[in-house]
C-alpha positions in Angstrom: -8.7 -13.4 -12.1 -8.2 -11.3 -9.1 -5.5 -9.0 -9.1 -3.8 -8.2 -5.7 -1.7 -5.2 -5.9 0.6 -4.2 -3.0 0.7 -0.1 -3.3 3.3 2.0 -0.6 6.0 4.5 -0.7 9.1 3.5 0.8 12.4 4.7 1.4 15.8 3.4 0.5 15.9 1.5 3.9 12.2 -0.2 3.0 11.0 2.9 5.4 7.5 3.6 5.4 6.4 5.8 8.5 6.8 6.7 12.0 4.2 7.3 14.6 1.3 6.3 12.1 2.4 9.1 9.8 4.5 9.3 6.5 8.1 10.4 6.8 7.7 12.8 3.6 5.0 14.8 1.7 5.1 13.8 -2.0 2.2 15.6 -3.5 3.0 14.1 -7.1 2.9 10.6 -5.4 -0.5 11.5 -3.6 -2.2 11.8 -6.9 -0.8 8.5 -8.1 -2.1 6.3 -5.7 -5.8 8.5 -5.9 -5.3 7.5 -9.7 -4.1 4.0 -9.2 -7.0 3.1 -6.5 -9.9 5.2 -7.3 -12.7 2.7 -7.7 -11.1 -0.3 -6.4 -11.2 -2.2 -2.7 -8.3 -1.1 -0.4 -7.2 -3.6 2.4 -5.3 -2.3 5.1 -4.7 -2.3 8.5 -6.6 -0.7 11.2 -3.7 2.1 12.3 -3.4 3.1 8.6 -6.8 3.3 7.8 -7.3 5.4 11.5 -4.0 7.8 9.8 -6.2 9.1 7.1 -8.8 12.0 8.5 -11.9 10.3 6.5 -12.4 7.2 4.4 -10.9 8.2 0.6 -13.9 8.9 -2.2 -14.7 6.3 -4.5 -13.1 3.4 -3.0 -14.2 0.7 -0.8 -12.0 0.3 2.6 -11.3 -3.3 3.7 -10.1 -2.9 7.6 -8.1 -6.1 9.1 -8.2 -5.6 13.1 -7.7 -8.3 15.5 -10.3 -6.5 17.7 -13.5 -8.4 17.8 -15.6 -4.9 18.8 -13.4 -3.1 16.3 -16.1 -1.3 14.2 -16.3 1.6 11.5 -19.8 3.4 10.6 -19.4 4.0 7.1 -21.2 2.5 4.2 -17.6 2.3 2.1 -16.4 0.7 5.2 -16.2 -3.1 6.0 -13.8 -4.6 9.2 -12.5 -7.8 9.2 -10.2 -9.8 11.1 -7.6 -11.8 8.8 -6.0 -11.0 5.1 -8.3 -14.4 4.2 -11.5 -12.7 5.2 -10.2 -9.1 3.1 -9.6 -11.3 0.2 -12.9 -13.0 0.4 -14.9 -9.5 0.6 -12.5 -8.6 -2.7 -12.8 -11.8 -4.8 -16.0 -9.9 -7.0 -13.5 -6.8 -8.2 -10.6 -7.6 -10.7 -7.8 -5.4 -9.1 -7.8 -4.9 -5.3 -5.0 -2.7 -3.7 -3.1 -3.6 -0.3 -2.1 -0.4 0.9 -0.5 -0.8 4.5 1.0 -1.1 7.0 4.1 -2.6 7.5 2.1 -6.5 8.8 -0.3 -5.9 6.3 2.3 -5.5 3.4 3.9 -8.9 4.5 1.0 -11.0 4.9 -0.1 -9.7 1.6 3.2 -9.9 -0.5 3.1 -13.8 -0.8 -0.8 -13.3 -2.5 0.0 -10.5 -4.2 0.8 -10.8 -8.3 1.9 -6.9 -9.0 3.0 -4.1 -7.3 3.4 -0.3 -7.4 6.2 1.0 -5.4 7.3 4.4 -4.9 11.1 4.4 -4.0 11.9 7.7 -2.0 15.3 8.4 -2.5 16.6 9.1 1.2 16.7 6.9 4.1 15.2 7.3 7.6 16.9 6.2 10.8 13.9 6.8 13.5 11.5 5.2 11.0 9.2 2.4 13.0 7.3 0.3 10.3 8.9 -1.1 7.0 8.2 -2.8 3.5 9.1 -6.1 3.2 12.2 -7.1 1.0 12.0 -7.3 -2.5 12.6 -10.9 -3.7 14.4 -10.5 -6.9 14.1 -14.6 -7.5 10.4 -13.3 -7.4 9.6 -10.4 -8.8 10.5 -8.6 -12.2 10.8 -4.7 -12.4 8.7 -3.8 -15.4 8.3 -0.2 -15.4 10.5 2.8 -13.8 10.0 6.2 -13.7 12.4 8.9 -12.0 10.8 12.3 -10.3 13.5 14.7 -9.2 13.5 16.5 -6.2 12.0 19.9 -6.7 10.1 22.9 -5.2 7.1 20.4 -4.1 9.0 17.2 -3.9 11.7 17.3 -0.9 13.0 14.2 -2.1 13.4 12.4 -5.4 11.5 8.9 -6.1 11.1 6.7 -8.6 8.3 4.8 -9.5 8.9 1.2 -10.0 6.2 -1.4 -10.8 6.9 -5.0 -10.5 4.7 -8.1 -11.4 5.4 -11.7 -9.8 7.2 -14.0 -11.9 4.7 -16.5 -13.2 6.6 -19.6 -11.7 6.3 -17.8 -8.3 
């Protein structure tokens, strides 16, 4: 079986970004999710996959754009225009990682069996894109793990990974 495995960073107020960019730098967090996805397909959206400066080593990029001429010239690169058609290029690998944006996370939440969420500790009023709410009829927390704020960290997070509840 498939897994589907919504990956983000969000704040307290389900924050995840402003102008296409992160509201924090969480270096400890960066090498988590290079961890966590390395060697699996990512499907995001086209204005998160445009945010990073190149496609990310080692890991296939699934692109959802409702642009029709939308196109990316990179052998690690594949476009495609509906979370249906992403799943479909995915079915092959047994973990697949959703990783943004905000549409992206809620038209993947209901396929999704387990996810990895980093909460960042602060909340962020001019924030303009969001994680959806967490359904706790839904999902079960299984795993936390608290990261202090320090010299690298501007914020404390915790990591928190939840799997769907199997009547869900």
């Amino acid at each position: 079986m498939n897994t589907i495995c919504l990956i983000a960073a969000a704040a307290e107020d389900n924050a995840l970004g402003k102008d296409n960019d992160l509201l924090w730098h969480l270096p400890d967090d960066f090498k988590r999710f290079k961890k966590l996805t390395t060697g699996h397909p990512m499907i995001m959206g086209r204005k998160t996959f445009e945010s990073f400066p190149k496609p990310l080593p080692n890991r296939r990029h699934i692109v959802i754009t409702r642009d029709t001429s939308y196109t990316i010239e990179h052998e690690n690169c594949i476009v495609v225009h509906s979370m249906e058609a992403a799943l479909e290029a995915t079915k092959e690998s047994p973990l697949t990682f959703i990783i943004g944006g905000g549409e992206i996370y809620r038209l993947g939440e209901p396929l999704s069996n387990s996810m990895e969420l980093t909460r960042v500790h602060a909340t962020f009023e001019d924030a303009d894109t969001f994680f959806p709410e967490i359904d706790e009829s839904v999902w079960t927390l299984t795993n936390d793990e608290f990261h202090p704020k320090d010299e690298r960290h501007e914020y404390a997070f915790t990591y928190l990974t939840y799997e769907r509840k199997p009547d869900r």
